[in-house]
C-alpha positions in Angstrom: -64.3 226.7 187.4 -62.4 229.2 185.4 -63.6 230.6 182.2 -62.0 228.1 180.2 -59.9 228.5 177.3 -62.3 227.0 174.7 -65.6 226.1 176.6 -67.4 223.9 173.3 -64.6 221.7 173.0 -64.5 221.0 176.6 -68.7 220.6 176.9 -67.7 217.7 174.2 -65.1 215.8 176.4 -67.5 216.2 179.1 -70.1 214.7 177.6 -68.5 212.0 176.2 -69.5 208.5 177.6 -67.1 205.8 178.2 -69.2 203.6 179.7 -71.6 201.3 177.2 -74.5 200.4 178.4 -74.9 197.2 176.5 -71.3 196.0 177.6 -71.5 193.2 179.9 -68.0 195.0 181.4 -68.2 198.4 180.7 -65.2 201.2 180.4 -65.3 202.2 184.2 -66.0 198.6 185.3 -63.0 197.6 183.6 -60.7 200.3 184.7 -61.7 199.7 188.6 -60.7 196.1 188.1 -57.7 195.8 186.2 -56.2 198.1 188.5 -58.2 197.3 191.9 -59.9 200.6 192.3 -62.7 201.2 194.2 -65.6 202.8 191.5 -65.2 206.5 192.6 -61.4 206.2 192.4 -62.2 205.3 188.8 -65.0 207.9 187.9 -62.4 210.2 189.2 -59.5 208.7 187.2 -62.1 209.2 184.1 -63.0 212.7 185.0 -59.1 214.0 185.2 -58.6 212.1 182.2 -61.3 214.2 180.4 -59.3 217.3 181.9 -55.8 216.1 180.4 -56.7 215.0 176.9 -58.8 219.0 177.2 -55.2 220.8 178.3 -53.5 218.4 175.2 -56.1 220.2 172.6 -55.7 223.4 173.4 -51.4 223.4 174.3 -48.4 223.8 172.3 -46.1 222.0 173.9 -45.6 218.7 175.7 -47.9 217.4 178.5 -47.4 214.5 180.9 -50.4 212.5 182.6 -50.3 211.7 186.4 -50.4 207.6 186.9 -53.8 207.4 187.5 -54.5 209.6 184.5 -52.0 207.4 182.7 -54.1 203.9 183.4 -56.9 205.8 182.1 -55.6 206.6 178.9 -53.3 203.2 178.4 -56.8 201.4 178.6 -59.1 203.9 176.5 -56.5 203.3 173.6 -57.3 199.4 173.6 -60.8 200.6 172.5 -59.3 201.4 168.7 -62.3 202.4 166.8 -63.6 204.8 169.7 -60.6 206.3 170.5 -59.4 207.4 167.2 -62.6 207.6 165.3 -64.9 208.9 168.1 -63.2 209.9 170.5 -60.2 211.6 168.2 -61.6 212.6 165.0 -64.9 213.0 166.0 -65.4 215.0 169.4 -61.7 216.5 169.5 -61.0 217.1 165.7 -57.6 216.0 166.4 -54.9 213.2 167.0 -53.8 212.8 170.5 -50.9 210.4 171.0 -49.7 208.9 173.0 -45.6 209.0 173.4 -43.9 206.2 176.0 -40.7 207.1 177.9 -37.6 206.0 176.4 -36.8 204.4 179.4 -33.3 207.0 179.7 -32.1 208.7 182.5 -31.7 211.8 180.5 -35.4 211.0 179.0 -36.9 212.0 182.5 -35.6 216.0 182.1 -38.2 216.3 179.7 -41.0 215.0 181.1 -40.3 216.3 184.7 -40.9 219.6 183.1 -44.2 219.1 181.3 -45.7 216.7 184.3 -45.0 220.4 186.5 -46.9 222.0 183.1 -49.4 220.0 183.2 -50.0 220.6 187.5 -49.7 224.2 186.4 -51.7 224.5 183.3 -54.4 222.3 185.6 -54.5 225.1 188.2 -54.4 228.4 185.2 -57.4 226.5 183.2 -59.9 225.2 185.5 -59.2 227.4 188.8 -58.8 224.6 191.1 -55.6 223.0 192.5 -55.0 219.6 191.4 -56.4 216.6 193.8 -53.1 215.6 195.2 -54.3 211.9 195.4 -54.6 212.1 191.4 -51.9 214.5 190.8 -49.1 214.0 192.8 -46.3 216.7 193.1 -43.8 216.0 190.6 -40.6 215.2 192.9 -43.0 212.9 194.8 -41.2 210.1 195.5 -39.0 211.3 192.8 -41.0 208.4 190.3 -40.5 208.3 186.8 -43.0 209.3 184.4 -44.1 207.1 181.6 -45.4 209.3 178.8 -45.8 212.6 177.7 -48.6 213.9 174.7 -48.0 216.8 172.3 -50.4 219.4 171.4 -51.8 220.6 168.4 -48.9 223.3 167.6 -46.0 220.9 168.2 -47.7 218.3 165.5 -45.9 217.7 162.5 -47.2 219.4 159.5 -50.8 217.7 158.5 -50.9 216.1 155.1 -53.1 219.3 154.1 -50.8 222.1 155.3 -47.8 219.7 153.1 -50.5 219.4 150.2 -50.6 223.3 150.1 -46.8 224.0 149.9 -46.4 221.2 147.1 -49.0 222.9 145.4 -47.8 226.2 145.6 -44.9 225.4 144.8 -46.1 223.6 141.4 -47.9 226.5 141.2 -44.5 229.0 140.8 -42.4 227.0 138.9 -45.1 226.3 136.0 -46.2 230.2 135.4 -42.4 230.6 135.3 -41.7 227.9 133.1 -44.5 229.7 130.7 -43.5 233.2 131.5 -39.7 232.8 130.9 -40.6 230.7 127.6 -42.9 234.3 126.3 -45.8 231.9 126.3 -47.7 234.5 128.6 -47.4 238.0 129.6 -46.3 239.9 133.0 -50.4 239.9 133.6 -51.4 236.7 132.7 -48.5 235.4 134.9 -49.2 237.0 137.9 -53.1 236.8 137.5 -52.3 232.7 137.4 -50.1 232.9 140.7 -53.3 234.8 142.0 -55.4 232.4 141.1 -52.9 229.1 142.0 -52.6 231.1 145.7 -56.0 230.9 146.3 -56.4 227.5 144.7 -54.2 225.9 147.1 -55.4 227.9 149.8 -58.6 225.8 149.6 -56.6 222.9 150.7 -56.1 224.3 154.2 -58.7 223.3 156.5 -60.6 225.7 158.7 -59.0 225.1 161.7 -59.5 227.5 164.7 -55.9 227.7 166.6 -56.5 227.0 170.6 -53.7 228.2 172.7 -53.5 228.7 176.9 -54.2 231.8 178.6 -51.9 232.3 181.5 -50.9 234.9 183.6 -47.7 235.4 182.0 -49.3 236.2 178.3 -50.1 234.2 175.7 -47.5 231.2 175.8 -48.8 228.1 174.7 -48.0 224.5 176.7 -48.7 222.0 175.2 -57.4 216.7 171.9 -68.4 211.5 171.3 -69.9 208.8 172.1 -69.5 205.9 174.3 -66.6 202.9 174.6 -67.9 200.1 173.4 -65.8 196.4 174.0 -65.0 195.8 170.3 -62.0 197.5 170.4 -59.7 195.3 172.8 -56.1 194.2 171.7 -55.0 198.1 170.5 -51.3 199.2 171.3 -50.2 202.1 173.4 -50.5 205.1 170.9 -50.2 205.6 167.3 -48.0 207.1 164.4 
């Protein structure tokens, strides 16, 4: 394997268990049966699954799943509370959803291209070519695809990073308000614009930017704990 991109994050979707051992039918179990696979067809299934949610994290742009990889993730959303709180907040530090085909002609251009940046990105990452039997080539059989997922840096703006402008912004237009009024001074105002900067700074979170290395430069393409059955009846993704 390559040296990845960002080797902690990955170590946490490796280690992540989706298999409870006090479930009478755990994750893998279910998987195999609800689409008649044999067990290693499933712990495979799981395994590029952990390697398509990694690729997600750390891309810009869209990504498309394979089928298998697909069934994987259609089923791991049923389980609500692990995917978003565990699985999501807690071992990615981000949302990762999940976004169906329209069903359009004109719908399959787009993911076309991110299901052959996904084979790519696969290959770049992890130094391996993709197991054809879980990654077929993406004119094979010329089938549509049925989702895609968008990385971190094609997210709309987080509530904090909208929370800072509003803030700044409040920040401006009151030390002009007082400064055009003689209320304060040329020091005083800039001193408070300073200070309101910095203040609504602190609403950012830390948040350390992942993006691909490739060998054309740095272009971006493109997010713990176990599965347990209490989260059945979820829907296919999330706003």
């Amino acid at each position: 394997m390559n040296d990845l991109t960002d080797p902690d994050l990955w170590n946490k979707i490796a280690s992540y268990d989706f298999d409870d051992p006090r479930a009478e039918a755990p994750f893998s179990v279910r998987l195999a049966r609800e689409n008649g696979w044999t067990p290693g067809r499933a712990k495979a299934a799981i395994d590029q699954y952990r390697r398509f949610i990694y690729l997600v994290c750390i891309s810009d742009g869209m990504l498309s799943p394979s089928p298998d990889v697909d069934k994987v993730w259609h089923l791991h959303l049923t389980y609500t509370k692990d995917y978003w709180k565990r699985f999501c907040d807690e071992t990615l530090g981000q949302e990762v959803h999940h976004y169906p085909s329209q069903g359009a002609e004109e719908s399959q251009v787009p993911l076309r291209d991110a299901y052959a940046r996904t084979l790519e990105f696969l290959t770049d990452e992890f130094g391996e070519t993709p197991d054809a039997a879980l990654w077929p080539s993406v004119d094979a059989g010329k089938r549509p695809l049925a989702t895609g997922a968008l990385g971190l840096g094609s997210a709309v703006l987080p509530a904090a990073e909208i929370s800072f402008g509003i803030a700044l912004v409040l920040v401006v237009i009151t030390v002009s308000l007082l400064w055009s009024s003689g209320m304060i001074g040329k020091e005083i105002g800039v001193g408070l614009c300073v200070a309101g900067f910095i203040a609504a700074i602190s609403l950012l979170p830390i948040r350390r930017r992942r993006r691909r290395r490739s060998k054309a430069g740095d272009s971006g393409c493109g997010a713990g704990g176990s599965s347990s059955g209490d989260g059945d009846g979820g829907g296919c993704g999330g706003d």
